[in-house]
C-alpha positions as CSV (number, residue, x, y, z in Angstrom):
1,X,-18.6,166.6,90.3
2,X,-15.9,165.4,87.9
3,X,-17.2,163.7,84.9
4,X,-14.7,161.1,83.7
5,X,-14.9,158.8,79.7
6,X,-13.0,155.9,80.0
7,X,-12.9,154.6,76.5
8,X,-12.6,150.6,76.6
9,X,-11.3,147.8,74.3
10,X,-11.6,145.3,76.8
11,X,-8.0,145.1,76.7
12,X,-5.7,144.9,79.7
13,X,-3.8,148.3,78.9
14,X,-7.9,150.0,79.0
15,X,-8.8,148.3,82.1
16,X,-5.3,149.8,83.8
17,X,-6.4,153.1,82.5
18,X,-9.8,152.7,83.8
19,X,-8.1,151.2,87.3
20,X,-6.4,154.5,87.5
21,X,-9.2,156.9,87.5
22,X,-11.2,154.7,89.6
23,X,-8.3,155.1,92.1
24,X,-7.1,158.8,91.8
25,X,-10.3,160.2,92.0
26,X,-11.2,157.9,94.8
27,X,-11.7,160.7,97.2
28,X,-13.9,162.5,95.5
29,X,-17.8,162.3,93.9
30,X,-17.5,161.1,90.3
31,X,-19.2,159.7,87.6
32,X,-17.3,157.2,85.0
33,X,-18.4,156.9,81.4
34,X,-17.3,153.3,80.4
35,X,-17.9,153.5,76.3
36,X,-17.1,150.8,74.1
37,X,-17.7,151.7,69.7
38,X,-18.4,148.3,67.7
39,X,-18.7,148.0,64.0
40,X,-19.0,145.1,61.5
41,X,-15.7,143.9,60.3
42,X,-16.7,144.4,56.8
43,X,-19.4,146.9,57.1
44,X,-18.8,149.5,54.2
45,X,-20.0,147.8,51.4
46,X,-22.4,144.6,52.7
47,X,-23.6,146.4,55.9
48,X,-25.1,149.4,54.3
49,X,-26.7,147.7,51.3
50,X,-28.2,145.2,53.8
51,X,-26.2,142.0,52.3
52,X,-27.7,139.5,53.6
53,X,-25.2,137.9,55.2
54,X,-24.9,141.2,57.3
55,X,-28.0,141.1,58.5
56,X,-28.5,141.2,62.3
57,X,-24.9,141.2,63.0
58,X,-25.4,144.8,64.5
59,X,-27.9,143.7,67.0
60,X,-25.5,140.8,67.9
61,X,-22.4,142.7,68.1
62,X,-24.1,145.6,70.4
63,X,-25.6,143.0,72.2
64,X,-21.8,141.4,73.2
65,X,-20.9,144.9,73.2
66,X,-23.2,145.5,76.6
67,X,-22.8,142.0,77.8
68,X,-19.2,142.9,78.0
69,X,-19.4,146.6,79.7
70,X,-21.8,145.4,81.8
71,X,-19.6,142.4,83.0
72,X,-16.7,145.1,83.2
73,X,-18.8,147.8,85.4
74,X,-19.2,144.5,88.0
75,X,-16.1,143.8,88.4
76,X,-15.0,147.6,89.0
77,X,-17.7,147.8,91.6
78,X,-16.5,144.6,93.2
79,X,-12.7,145.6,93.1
80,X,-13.4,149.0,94.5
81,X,-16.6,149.7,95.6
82,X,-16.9,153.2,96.3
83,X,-20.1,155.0,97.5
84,X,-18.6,158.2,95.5
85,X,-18.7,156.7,92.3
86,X,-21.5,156.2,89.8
87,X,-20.6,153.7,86.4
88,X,-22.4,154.4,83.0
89,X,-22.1,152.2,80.2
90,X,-22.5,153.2,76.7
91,X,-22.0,151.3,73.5
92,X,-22.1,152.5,70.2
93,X,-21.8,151.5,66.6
94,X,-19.7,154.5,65.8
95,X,-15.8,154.8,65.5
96,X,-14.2,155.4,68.5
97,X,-12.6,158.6,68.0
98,X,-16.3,159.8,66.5
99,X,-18.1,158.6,69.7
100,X,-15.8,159.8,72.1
101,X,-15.9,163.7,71.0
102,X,-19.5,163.2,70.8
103,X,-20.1,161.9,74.1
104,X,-17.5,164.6,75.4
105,X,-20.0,167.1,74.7
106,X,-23.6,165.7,75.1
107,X,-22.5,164.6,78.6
108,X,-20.4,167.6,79.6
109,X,-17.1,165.4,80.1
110,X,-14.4,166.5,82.1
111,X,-11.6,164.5,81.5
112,X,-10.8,161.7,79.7
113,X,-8.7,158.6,80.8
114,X,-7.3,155.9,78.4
115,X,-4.3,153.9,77.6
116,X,-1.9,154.0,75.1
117,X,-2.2,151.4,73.5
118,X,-4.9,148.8,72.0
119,X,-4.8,145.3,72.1
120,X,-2.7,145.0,68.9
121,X,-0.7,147.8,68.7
122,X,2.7,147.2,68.3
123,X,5.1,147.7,71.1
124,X,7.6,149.8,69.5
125,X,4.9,152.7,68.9
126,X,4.5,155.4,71.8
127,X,1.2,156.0,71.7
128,X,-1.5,153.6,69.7
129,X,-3.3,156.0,66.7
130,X,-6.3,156.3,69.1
131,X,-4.5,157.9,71.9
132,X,-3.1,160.2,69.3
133,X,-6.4,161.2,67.7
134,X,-8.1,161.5,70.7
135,X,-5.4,163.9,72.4
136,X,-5.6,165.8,69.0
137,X,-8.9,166.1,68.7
138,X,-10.4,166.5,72.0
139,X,-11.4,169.4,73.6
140,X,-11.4,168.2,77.3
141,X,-8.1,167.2,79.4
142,X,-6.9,163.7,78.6
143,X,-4.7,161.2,80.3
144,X,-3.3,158.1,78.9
145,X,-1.7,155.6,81.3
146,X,1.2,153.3,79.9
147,X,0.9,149.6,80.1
148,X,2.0,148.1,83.3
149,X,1.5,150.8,85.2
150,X,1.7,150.1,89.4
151,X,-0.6,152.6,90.8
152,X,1.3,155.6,92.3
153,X,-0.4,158.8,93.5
154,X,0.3,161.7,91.3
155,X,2.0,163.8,94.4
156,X,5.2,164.7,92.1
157,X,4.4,165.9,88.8
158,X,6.2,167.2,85.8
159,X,5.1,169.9,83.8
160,X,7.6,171.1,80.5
161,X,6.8,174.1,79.4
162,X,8.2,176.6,77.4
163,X,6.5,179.8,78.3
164,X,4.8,180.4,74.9
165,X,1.2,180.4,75.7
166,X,-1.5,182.3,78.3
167,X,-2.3,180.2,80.9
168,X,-5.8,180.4,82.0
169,X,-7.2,178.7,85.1
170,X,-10.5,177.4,83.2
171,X,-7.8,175.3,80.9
172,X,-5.6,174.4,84.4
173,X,-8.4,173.7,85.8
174,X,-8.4,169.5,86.1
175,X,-4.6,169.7,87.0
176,X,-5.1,171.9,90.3
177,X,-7.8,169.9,91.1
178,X,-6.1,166.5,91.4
179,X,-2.9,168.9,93.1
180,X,-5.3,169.9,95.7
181,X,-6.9,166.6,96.0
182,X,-3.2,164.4,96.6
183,X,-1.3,167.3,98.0
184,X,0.4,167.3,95.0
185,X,4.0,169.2,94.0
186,X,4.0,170.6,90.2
187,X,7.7,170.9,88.9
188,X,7.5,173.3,86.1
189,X,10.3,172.3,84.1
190,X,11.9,175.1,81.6
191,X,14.3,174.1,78.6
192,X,16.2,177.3,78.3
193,X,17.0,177.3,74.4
194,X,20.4,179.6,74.5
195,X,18.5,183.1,75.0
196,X,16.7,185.2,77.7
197,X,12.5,184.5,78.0
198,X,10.8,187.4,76.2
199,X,8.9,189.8,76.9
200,X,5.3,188.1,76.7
201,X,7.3,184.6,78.2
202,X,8.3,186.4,81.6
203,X,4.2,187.6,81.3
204,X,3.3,183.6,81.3
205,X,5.3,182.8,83.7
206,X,4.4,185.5,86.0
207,X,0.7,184.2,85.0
208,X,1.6,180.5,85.6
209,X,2.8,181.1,89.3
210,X,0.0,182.9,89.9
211,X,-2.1,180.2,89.2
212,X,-0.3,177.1,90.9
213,X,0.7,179.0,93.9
214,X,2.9,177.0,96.8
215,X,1.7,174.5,94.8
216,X,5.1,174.6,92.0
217,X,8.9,174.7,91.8
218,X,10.2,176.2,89.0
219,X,13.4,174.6,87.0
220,X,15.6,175.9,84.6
221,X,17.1,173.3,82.6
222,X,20.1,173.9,80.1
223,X,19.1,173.4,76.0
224,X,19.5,169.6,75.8
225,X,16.4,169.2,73.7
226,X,12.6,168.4,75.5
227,X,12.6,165.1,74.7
228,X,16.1,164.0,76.3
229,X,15.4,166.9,78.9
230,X,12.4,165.1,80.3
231,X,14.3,162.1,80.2
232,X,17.2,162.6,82.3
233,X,14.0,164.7,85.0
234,X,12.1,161.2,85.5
235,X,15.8,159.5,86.4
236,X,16.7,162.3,88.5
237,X,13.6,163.2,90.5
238,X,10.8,160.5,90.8
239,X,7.3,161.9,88.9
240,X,3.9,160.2,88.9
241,X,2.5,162.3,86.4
242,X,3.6,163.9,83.4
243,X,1.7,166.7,82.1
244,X,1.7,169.4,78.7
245,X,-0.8,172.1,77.7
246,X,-1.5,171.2,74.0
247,X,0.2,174.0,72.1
248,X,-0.5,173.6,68.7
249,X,2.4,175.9,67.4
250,X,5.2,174.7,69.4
251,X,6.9,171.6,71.2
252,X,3.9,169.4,72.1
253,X,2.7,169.6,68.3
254,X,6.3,168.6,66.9
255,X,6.5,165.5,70.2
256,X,3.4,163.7,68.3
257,X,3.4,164.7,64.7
258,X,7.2,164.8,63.6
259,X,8.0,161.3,62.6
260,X,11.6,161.8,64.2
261,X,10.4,161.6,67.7
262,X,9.3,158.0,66.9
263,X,12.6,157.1,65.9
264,X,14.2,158.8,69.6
265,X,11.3,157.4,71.3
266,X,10.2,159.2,74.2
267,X,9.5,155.9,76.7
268,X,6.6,157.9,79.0
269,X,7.1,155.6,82.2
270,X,4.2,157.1,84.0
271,X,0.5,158.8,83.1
272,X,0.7,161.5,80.6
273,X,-1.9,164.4,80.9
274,X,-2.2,166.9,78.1
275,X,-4.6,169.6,78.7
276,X,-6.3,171.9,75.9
277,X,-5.2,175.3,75.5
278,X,-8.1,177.1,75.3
């Protein structure tokens, strides 16, 4: 039974995000984290040394904290009620990317499913710094869902890869699971970067058929560069769901951290699932 955090601002893009999961794991037996962190605005200082001004406001704030997840987990259950599904709420005083890789592994989380961006990010960013933490630091599949995003079943999905890493089922696992569940189509999408695969990338693929089965098609796409080559996929073939294994030595690492790829912006349309390596 999957076990799903679905970290929550309260904010419109958050309750898409948690829309979503309610909706693509409809089918099947779940339980849904909702977790909301609070802290003092100005908590370093006052807070600690018990200012008096300071006092109480913790017991207040997680008290509007649960008021608010509890008034959240109602209207879920009225808006989709759903005899598979069981809604938790948790609140913490904690930062968010703090609680969310602790509750990760004291509840044995599966997945996590967020959006991109809080309440005030600004619109030009790609993904809010949460998001970017969060896919960094976690240890567990993640998904983030774009803003405005009309619900569409993840049957066609898009998966850049580019052969450098061991694919494992254990670390595919959450992908063939929802492809099994909608009946999905994985298009494997190769950049071919002027050269033949090596030796150990023919061994991955060979490894990542295996795994996916009549599940995949396999592209070959000419050296145009992974952003722009994902790009011109999504207007060409319609995808519901993107999806990269975190590779911390190649292209996925350079998408989020070079400060170039803000400036091309890579406009993700659709979800965006980025599963751990290992």
């Amino acid at each position: 039974m999957p076990r799903i955090l679905l970290p929550t601002d309260f904010s419109n893009n958050s309750k898409e995000a948690i829309r979503y999961a309610l909706k693509v794991y409809k089918d099947v037996k779940t339980t849904f984290y909702l977790l909301h962190t609070y802290t003092p605005p100005v908590y370093q200082t006052e807070y600690l040394i018990g200012s008096p001004g300071q006092i109480g406001l913790g017991d207040i704030l997680q008290e509007s904290s649960m008021t608010q997840l509890e008034k959240l987990k109602s209207e879920l259950q009225h808006q989709f009620p759903n005899p598979n599904h069981t809604i938790i709420v948790h609140s913490a005083f904690n930062t968010l990317i703090s609680e969310v890789l602790e509750t990760v592994t004291a509840e044995n989380i599966d997945v996590i499913v967020m959006g991109t961006k809080g309440v005030t990010s600004a619109t030009e960013i790609l993904f809010g710094t949460h998001t970017v933490h969060v896919i960094n630091k976690a240890k567990c599949p993640v998904i983030a869902v774009p803003p405005n995003f009309d619900y569409e079943a993840p049957k066609e999905i898009l998966f850049p890869t580019d052969y450098e890493i061991e694919y494992k089922k254990g670390n595919m696992q959450t992908l063939l699971a929802i492809t099994t569940q909608h009946k999905s189509r994985i298009n494997v999408m190769h950049v071919r970067a002027g050269y033949e695969l090596t030796t150990i990338q023919e061994k991955h693929k060979v490894e990542l058929e295996k795994l996916l089965g009549n599940h995949a098609l396999f592209h070959e796409l000419p050296d145009n560069g992974i952003i722009e080559a994902i790009n011109e996929f999504q207007i060409k073939q319609k995808i519901n769901l993107l999806v990269m294994v975190k590779n911390k030595h190649t292209f996925l690492e350079r998408l989020f951290i070079e400060p170039i790829i803000k400036k091309i912006g890579l406009h993700i349309t659709v979800p965006f699932m980025v599963l751990p390596q290992n």
